[in-house]
N, C-alpha and C positions, 0 to 999 in steps of 0.2 A: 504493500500500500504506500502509496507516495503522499511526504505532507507538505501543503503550503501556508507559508506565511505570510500575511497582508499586518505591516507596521510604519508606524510614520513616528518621527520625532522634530518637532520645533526646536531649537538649540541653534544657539552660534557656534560655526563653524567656520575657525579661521584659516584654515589649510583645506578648500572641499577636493582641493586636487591629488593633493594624498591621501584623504581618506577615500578619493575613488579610487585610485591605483591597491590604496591594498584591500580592499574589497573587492575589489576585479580580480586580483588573486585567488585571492580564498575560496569567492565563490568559483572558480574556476578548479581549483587545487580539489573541490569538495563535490566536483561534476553538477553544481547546482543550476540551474535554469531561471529567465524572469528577468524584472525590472529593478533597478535599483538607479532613483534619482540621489544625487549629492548637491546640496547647494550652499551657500551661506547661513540659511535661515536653518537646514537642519537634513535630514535622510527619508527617501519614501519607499517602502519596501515590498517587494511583490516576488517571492520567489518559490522554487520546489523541486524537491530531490528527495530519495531516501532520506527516513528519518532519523536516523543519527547523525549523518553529517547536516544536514538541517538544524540539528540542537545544537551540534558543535559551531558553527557560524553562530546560532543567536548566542551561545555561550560568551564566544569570544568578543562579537560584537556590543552586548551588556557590559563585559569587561570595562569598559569605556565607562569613566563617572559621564560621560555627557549624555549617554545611552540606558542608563543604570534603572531607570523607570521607565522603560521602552513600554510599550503596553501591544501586544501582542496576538491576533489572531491565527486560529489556527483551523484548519478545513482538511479533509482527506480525497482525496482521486484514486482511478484505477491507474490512471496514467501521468507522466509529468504535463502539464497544460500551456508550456511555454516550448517552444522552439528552440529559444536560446537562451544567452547568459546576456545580458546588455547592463550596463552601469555608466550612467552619462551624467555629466556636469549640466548643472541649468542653472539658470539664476533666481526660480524658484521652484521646491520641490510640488506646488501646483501653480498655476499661473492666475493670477490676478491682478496683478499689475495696478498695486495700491502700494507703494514702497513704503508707506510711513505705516505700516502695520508693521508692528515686531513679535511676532507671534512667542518666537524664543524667551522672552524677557514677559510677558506676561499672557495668562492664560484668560480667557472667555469663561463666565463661572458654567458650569458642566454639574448636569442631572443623569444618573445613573441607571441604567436601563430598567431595574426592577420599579426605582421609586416611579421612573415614568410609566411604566405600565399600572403602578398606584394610581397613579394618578388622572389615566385612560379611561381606570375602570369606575371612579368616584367622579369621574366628569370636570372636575376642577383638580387644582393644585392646594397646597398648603394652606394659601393664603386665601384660597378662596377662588379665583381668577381663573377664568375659560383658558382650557392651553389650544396655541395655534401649534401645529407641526411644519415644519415650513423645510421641503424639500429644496433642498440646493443642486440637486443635480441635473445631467440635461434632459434632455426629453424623450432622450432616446435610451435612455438607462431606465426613467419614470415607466417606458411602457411595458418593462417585465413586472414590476411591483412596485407598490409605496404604503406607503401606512392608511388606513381609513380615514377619509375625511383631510386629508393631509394638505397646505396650500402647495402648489404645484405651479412652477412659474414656465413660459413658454420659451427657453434656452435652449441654445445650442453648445454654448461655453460656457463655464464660470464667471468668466469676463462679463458678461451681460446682466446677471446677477442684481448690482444695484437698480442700475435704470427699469429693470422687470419690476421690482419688488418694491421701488417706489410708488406703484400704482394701487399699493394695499396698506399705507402706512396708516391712513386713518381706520380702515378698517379691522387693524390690531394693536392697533392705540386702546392701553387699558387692559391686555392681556398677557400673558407669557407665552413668548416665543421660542420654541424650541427647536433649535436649526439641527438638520443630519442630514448626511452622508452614507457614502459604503461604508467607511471604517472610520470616519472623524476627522479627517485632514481639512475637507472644503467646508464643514458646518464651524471648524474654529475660525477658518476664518471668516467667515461670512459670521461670526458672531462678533466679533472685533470692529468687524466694519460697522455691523449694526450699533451696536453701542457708540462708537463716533462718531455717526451719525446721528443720532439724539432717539434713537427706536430704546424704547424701556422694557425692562422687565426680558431681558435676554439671554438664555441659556442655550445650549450646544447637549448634545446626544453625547455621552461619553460612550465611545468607542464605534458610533454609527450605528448602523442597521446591523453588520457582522458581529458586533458586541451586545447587541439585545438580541440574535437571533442567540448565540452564545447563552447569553442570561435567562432569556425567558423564552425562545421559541418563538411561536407565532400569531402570536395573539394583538390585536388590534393590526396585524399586518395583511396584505390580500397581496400574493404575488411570489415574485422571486426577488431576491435584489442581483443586480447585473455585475459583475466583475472582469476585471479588464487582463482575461486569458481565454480558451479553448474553453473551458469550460459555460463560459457566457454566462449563468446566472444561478445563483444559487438556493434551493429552498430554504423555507426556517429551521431546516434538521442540516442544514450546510450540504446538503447532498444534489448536484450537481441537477438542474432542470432541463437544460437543450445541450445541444453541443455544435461548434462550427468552426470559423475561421479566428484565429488570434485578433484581439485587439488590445493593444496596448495601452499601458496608465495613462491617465490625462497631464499635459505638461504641463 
């Protein structure tokens, strides 16, 4: 059984060009397959191989204090779901091209899959307050699966993001915004922007859709969520829904 891993980590990284070079190693020395972005802001990770040397890369990769709370998905296949090995320099591990976000240096505050599923099931949050779910992703990820009732913006990229979602700001003024993703990367930042932009009451999915399918399964969810390999999209039991041609992480 082959395992993959989907991880990202926000951290400044003052060398991204060595830490691609020895990651381009390793995962190579360890016959691993997939994506690995490096940038300044931090690593995004999409790989899969036997799973020993799998653990033995995130081993060593944790090793790292700047990795040391990596937070970690994990899924199983019949087959490896990548082609290759790729690890490329970018100037952001996803692109949005908002530079005065520093994701590294401070986090979006983040609700945890069980309390959100609490709070699904009781119709409000803690304090009382309607939760929005508010899909960040594109539209062509949206049409394997999304949460119930979920806001759902008409994108093509991340990029597009603000301008889409300024067309609903009065009509989630007053409630809690809960931004997700595949696994966490585009909802932090899309929760960062939101807050500096004057949008209140804004929280991020900790760990995505992969980390509550992880935590609770599938519940308030109808679909698959889409991932960026061979395998195309995944159920709430992580077990693989269609199968076709690779596509790659978003940059």
């Amino acid at each position: 059984m082959i395992l993959n891993i989907a991880a990202y980590q926000f951290v400044e990284i003052a060398d991204p060009a060595a830490l691609r070079d020895r990651l381009l190693a390793r995962g190579a020395a360890l016959a691993l397959k997939g994506t690995v972005l490096v940038a300044g802001e931090g690593i995004n990770v999409f790989l899969a191989g036997e799973a020993e040397p799998v653990r033995v890369f995130l081993a060593e990769l944790t090793a790292d204090p700047r990795f040391a709370d990596m937070a970690v998905k994990f899924s199983e296949s019949e087959t490896v779901p990548f082609q290759r090995l790729r690890v490329k320099l970018k100037r952001e591990i996803i692109t949005f091209r908002n530079f005065q976000l520093l994701p590294g240096r401070e986090r979006a505050p983040a609700v945890a899959p069980k309390q959100l599923a609490q709070w699904l099931e009781q119709g409000r949050d803690d304090a009382g307050r309607e939760i929005v779910l508010l899909d960040t992703r594109n539209d062509q990820e949206i049409a394997h699966g999304t949460f119930v009732d979920a806001l759902t913006l008409p994108i093509a990229k991340f990029t597009e993001l603000p301008q889409a979602l300024e067309a609903h700001r009065e009509s989630v003024r007053g409630k809690t915004v809960v931004s997700f993703c595949t696994g966490g990367i585009r909802c932090e930042k899309a929760a960062l922007w939101m807050q500096d932009a004057g949008y209140e009451n804004v929280l991020q999915l900790e760990g995505g859709i992969l980390g509550y399918f992880e935590q609770v399964g599938g519940a308030h969810y109808r679909g698959g969520c889409f991932v960026f390999d061979e395998r195309i999209a995944l159920a709430p039991d992580l077990k693989p829904t269609a199968s076709g041609a690779m596509t790659e992480a978003p940059a």
